[in-house]
GUFI-221182 format. One record per residue (C-alpha): y, z, x. Coordinates in steps of 0.5 Angstrom, whole numbers, plus 500, padded with zeros to 3 digits. Layout:
# residues N
YZX
...
END
This chain:
# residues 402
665843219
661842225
661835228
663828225
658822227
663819230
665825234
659826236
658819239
665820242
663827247
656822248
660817252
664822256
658824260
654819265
648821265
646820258
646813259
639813263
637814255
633821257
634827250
637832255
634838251
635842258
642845257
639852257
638851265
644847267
649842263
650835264
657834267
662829263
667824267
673828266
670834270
667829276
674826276
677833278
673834283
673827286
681828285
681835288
677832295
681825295
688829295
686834301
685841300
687847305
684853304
689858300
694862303
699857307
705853307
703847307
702841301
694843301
693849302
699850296
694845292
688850293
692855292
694852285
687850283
685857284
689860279
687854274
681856274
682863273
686861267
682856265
676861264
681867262
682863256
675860254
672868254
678871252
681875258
686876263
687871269
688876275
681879272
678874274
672874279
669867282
664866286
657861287
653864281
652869277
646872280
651873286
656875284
652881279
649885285
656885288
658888283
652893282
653896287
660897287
659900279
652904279
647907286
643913287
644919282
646915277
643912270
643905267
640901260
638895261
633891257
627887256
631881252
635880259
634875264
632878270
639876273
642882268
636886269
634887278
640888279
641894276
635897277
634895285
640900286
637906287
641908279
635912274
633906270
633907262
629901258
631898252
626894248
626888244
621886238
617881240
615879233
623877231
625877237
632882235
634888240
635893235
642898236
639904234
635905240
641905244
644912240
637915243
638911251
645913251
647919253
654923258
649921265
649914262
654910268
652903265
649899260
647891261
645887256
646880254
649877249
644871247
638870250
637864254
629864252
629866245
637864243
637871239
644873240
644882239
649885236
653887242
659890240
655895236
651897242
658897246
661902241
656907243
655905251
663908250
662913245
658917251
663914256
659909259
661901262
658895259
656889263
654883258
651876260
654871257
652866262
647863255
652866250
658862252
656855252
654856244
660859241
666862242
667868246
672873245
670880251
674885247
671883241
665885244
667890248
665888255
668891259
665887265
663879262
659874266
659867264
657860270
661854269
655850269
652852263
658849259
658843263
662845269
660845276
655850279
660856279
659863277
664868274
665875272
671878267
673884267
681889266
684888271
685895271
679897272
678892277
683896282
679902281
673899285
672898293
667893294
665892301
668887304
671884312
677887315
682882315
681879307
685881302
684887299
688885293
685884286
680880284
680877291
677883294
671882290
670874293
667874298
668867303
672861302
671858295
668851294
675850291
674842288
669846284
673850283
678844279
672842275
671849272
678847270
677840266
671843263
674848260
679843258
673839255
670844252
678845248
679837246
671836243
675836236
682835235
687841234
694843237
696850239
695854245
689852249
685859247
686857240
684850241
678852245
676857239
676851234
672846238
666851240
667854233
665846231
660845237
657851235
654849228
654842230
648845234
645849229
645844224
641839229
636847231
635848223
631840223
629843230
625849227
622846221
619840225
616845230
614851225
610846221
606844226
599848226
599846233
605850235
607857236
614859236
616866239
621870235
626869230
631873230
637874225
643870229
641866235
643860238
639853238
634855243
626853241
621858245
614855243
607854245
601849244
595850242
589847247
595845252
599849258
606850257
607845263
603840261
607839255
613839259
609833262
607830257
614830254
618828260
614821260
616820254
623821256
625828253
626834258
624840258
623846261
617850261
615857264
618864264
625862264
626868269
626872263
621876266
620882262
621878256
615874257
611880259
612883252
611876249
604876252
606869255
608870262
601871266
599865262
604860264
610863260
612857254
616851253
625852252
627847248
635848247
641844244
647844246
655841243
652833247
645833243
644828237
638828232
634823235
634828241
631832236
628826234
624825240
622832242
618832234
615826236
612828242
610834240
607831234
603827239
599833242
596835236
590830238
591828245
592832251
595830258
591826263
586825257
584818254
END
């Protein structure tokens, strides 16, 4: 189905920030935010908000923006509310819970197709590290080395469920089954994943699921899914006089509670980008379906512009990703086509994508990594349009060249 034309132009004029006439191909680092979203969290301040737990008309508001939001996000990845852990970012809150769930003495998977975020956390806390390698040719994550990683001292496997430099989407839910089979926890990174499709964790077979608000055209807040009843056999470090009380216990200070109301709206935006009726879940199912092959159709024309060129290398091309571009240029480093890009008012991003262990096995990563071009659900062709022609433009002139 994807999008219409009109729809299209319709999600366009939602977001300011598209007016100053730039093709945002920068999604993959952070969104542009919509009207509605900076509505709610201009309505939040206006209205006058409290901290949460008192008995007076404020803090009764904060104290219901918070459950909002946990609600809101609960029904974008397909959890429970009271499972909810918010906090400043996902790098923040995944060493909180890495210390919590693994340590010295025990064992965990991780993988070179991660970001860094799903990765240090893990192997910084003392725990016996187990690598799983991607291909660096087609840029997959295969299952079947997981049977050999996997084994009864295996406390957890982190892993992502798309990676936010190649776009490859492993088959997580395969992984998962085997990380259970041998009594192990999952933590999967869905802070790439979740702004290209719909999500559903259980499906997966995440027990513990991250996602940023800010990659889906929230504010900058971070979240980690997981059972609740899971989550109460866990006792994070934290001050006396918090509460002791799941998820509360994992959140550590006050939230920045206006954001928290635009975690809210931009989940209800991301519900209405096509019309539908149904619960909120099920609108968002719909809608994200929709984006998601709205953005492949436009990656599809993406790829064969850039793999046409002599001039460029495209990392990876794995089975099932999402719209996101690695490339290189011939004569030219990865920065200075961002340059030249940007003066041509397309932006992109250039470098390792903190992706570090990925870029490493690319061969990339010591020679300035390599250009991220991402589509998300607000991008058109002539986004893509633009990105073709300026890089098109390389094949004969270099920046700073005349």
């Amino acid at each position: 189905m994807g999008f219409s034309d009109e729809t299209v132009e319709t999600v366009r004029a939602l977001y300011p920030s598209l007016a100053d006439g730039h093709a945002y191909l920068d999604g993959a680092a952070g969104t542009q935010t919509p009207q509605p979203v900076i509505d709610a969290i201009s309505d939040a301040y206006r209205r006058g908000l409290g901290n949460v737990g008192g008995v007076f008309p404020a803090s009764e508001r904060s104290t219901a923006i918070v459950a909002a939001c946990r609600a809101a996000i609960a029904d974008l990845v397909g959890g429970l509310p009271n499972g909810v852990i918010l906090g400043p970012n996902m790098t923040t809150l995944t060493y909180r819970l890495a210390r919590v769930l693994t340590g010295p003495g025990d064992e965990v998977v991780v993988s070179r197709l991660d970001h860094d975020a799903n990765v240090r956390p893990w192997t910084q806390t003392g725990a016996r590290v187990r690598w799983a390698e991607a291909d660096p040719v087609t840029g997959e994550l295969p299952v079947e080395q997981y049977a050999e990683l996997i084994g009864p001292g295996t406390r957890l496997v982190a892993l992502t469920a798309a990676s936010n430099t190649l776009g490859t989407r492993p088959d997580v839910a395969a992984i998962c089954e085997i990380a259970h089979a041998a009594g192990a926890l999952t933590f999967v990174d869905g802070v790439h994943a979740t702004a290209h499709g719909p999500v559903d964790m259980h499906a997966l077979g995440a027990d513990f699921y991250a996602t940023s608000a800010y990659k889906w055209s929230g504010p900058h807040i971070g979240a980690v899914v997981a059972d609740p009843v899971a989550l109460e056999s866990l006792h994070p470090d934290k001050l006396l006089p918090s509460p002791d009380t799941v998820p509360e216990r994992f959140e550590l200070g006050t939230a920045a509670l206006a954001d928290l109301a635009g975690v809210t709206a931009a989940v209800e935006h991301l519900a209405d980008l096509v019309p539908g009726t149904g619960s909120r879940r099920a609108r968002l199912v719909a809608s994200m379906t929709a984006a998601e092959e709205h953005e492949l159709a436009l990656f599809a024309a993406m790829m064969s512009g850039l793999e046409t060129m002599p001039h460029v290398t495209v990392y990876g091309k794995p089975a099932r990703r999402t719209a996101t571009a690695f490339f290189t240029v011939a004569g030219t480093t990865p920065q200075q086509v961002a340059e030249h890009l940007a003066g041509r008012g397309v932006n992109v991003w250039s470098g390792n994508m903190y992706a570090w262990e990925l870029t490493g096995a690319l061969g990339v990563r010591d020679s300035g990594g390599a250009v991220r071009a991402g589509l998300v659900h607000y991008n058109d062709r002539s986004d893509v349009e633009r990105l073709l022609e300026g890089v098109a433009e390389l094949r004969s002139t270099r920046p700073g060249r005349t």
